[in-house]
N, C-alpha and C positions, 0 to 999 in steps of 0.2 A: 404467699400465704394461701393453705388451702382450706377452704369451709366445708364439714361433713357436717349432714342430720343426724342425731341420735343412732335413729334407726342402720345408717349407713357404717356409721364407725362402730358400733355394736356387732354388724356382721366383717368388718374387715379388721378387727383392730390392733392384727399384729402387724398388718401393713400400713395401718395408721400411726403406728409405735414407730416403725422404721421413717417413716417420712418425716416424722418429727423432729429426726437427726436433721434434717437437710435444711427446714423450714418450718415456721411458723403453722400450727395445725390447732384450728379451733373447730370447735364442738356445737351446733345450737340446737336447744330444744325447740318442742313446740312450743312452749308458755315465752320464747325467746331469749330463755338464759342461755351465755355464751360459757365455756370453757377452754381455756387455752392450754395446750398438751407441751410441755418443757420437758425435755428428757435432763435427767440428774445428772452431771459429771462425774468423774472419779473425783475428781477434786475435791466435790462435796464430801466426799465419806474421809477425809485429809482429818486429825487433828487439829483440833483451835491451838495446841501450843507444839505445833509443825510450822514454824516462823520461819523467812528467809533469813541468812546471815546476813549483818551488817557487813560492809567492807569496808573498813576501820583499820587503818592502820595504829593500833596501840599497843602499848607496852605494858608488859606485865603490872608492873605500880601501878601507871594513872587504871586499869582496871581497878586492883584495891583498893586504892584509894579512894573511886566513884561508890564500889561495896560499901567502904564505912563511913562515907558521907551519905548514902543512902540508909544504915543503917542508924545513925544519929539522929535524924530525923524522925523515925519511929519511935 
């Protein structure tokens, strides 16, 4: 984990961007507030309904079937 001063990561902070890949990179001010520097994955930018597929071996019926037993319930 590396610790920069405000003032420090203010003047480096596209190389504090790239470090960040590597490792943990916090931030402290003076007043002592910390900031922890996470860089975003692609993953994050993924659709919430980009789900894995099940590996399910089923057959066409027991699909429909689970459809309109789920739709009877509504």
């Amino acid at each position: 984990m590396k610790v920069y001063t405000y003032s420090q990561a203010r003047q480096k902070l596209a190389d504090v961007l790239e470090e960040s890949k590597k490792e943990e990179v916090i931030i402290r001010r003076r007043k002592g507030d910390s900031y922890a520097i996470i860089p975003r994955s692609v993953n994050a930018e993924r659709s919430p309904f980009d789900v894995p597929c099940l590996k399910r071996k089923l057959k066409r019926q027991e699909i429909l079937e689970a459809i309109r037993e789920s739709r009877e319930r509504s």
